[in-house]
Every structure is written in C-alpha cells, then in structure tokens.
C-alpha positions in Angstrom: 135.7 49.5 179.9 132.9 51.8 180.9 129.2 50.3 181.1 126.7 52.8 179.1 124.4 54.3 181.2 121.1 53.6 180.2 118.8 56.6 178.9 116.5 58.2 181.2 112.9 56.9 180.8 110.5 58.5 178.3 107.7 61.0 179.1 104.8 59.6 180.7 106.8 56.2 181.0 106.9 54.6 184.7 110.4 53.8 186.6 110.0 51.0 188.8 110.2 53.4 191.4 108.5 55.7 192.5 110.0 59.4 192.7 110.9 60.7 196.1 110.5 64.7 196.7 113.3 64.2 199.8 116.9 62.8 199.4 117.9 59.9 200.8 120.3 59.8 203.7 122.7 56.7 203.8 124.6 55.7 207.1 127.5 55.1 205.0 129.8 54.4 208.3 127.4 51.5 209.9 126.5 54.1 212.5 122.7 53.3 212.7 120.1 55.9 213.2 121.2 59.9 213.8 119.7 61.7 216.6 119.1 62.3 219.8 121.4 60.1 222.6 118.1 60.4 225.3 114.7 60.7 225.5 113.7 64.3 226.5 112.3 63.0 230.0 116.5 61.7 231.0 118.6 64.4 232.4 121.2 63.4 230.0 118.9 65.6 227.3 118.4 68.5 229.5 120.8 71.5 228.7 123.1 73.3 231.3 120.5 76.3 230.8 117.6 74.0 232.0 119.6 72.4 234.6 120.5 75.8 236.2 117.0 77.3 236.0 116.2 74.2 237.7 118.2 74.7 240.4 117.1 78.5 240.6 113.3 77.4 240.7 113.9 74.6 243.4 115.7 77.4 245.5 112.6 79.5 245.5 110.6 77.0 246.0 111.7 76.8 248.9 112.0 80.0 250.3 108.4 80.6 248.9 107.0 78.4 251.3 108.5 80.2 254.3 107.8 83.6 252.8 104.8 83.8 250.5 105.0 87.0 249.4 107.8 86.2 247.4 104.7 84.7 244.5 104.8 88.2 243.5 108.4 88.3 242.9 110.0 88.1 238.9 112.9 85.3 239.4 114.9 85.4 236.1 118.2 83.7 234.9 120.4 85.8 232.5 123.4 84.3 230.9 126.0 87.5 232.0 125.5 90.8 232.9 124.9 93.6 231.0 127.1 96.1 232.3 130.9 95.5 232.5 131.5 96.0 236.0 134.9 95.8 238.2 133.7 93.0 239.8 131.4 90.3 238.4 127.9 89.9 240.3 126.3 87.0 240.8 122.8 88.0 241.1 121.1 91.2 240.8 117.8 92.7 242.3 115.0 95.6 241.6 112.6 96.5 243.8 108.8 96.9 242.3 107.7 99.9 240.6 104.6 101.2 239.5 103.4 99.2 237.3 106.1 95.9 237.6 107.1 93.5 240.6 109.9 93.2 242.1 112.5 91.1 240.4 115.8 88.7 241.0 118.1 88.2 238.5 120.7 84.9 238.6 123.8 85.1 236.1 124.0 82.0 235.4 127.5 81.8 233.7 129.3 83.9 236.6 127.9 81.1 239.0 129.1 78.0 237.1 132.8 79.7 236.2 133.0 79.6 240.1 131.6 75.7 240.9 133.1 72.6 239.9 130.1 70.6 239.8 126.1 70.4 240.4 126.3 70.2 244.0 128.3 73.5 244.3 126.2 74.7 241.9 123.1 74.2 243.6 124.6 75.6 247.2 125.9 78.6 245.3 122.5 79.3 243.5 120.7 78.9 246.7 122.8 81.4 248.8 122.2 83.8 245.8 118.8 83.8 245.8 118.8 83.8 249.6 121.1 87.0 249.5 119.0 88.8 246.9 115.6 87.8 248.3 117.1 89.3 252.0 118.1 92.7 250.4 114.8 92.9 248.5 113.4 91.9 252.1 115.3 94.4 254.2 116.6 91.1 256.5 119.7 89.6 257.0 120.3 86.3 255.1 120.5 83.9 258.4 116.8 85.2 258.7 115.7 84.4 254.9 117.3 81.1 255.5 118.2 80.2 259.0 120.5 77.1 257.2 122.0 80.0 255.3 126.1 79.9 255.2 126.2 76.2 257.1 126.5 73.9 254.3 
C-alpha cells in the first residue's frame, strides 16, 4: 500500500531546509567527485593542440637564438590547410609585406597523421620550421640548422 505524500508546506511556513536555487548532483555509481583527471600544471591535462604548439615554439626557440631576426617573424599553427591541394604540405610560408611580417605556418594535423609518437613529432616539427625559416631566408636548411637531416 502506498504512503500519502504529505502536503507541501503553507505560505510563509519554514521547511526544515532551506531552498536551494541549484540542483543537486548525486554520484549515484560511488564514483566520487567529477572532473578533471590532472591539475592544469601535469602534461596529462595539456591538449594535443598545446603539446604541438609547444613543440613548434621550442623549435624556434632555437633557431631564434642563432638567427635573431627571426623575432620579427609570425610562427602560427593551423589545424589543415585551406586549399585542397594534390599533395598535403606540411608547413607554409609568406614573405612580409607592407604593412605585416613575414609569417610560418605549421599544419599541425598533416604532421601528426605522419609520426607515431612525440619524439617523431618533435623531429618532424623541427625540420619544418627549419625548411620554412631557410626558404624565407634564401639559405639551404644544413645552414639554418647545421644538425638539420642527422637525427
């Protein structure tokens, strides 16, 4: 047999507690508290977008420090290109104009399709920039990088 349910309490009458404005969430499954896995500082929270501009800025961190005219340089990572073209590029370059600096573009998802893991990753990135900054350059790659094509 069914229990009544009791009748809601009277205006201006007091529950014994208090209303809430925001649901309440149950961990019905004993699951403890939703969230985040990581703190933001472990790479474990850091996405493959992050990672890869990671890689992109440690690559021209280095080369900056041999060639320090490439602080006026625009390094960007794009997901894909924009143009379908017969063959997928890896990275892209634009000399400066007018009134904008020169700029390096990484495709990042073109580079990861073709490395199985962070450390081909990073060597792949590396000999993109390298490549791009030597065309922008007007130099061949050994002499943007002499460790350029050796690891």
């Amino acid at each position: 047999m069914d229990s009544p349910v009791p009748p809601p309490p009277a205006a201006g009458a007091s529950s014994s507690r208090p209303a809430d404005p925001r649901p309440r969430r149950r961990d019905r499954h004993g699951r403890g508290m939703r969230g985040p896995v990581a703190p933001p500082q472990v790479p474990l929270a850091a996405s493959r977008a992050e990672t890869f501009r990671d890689l992109v800025q440690d690559s021209v961190e280095r080369l900056e420090r041999r060639w320090p005219q490439l602080a006026d340089v625009d390094f960007l990572v794009l997901e894909v290109p924009g143009a379908p073209e017969a063959s997928v590029p890896l990275g892209g370059m634009t000399p400066a104009g007018k009134d904008r600096p020169a700029r390096i573009v990484i495709y990042r998802r073109p580079v990861e399709i073709r490395t199985k893991n962070r450390d081909e990753r990073a060597l792949l990135v590396h000999e993109v920039v390298v490549e791009q900054v030597a065309e922008l350059l007007g130099l061949a790659p050994e002499s943007v990088d002499p460790r350029y094509g050796q690891d």
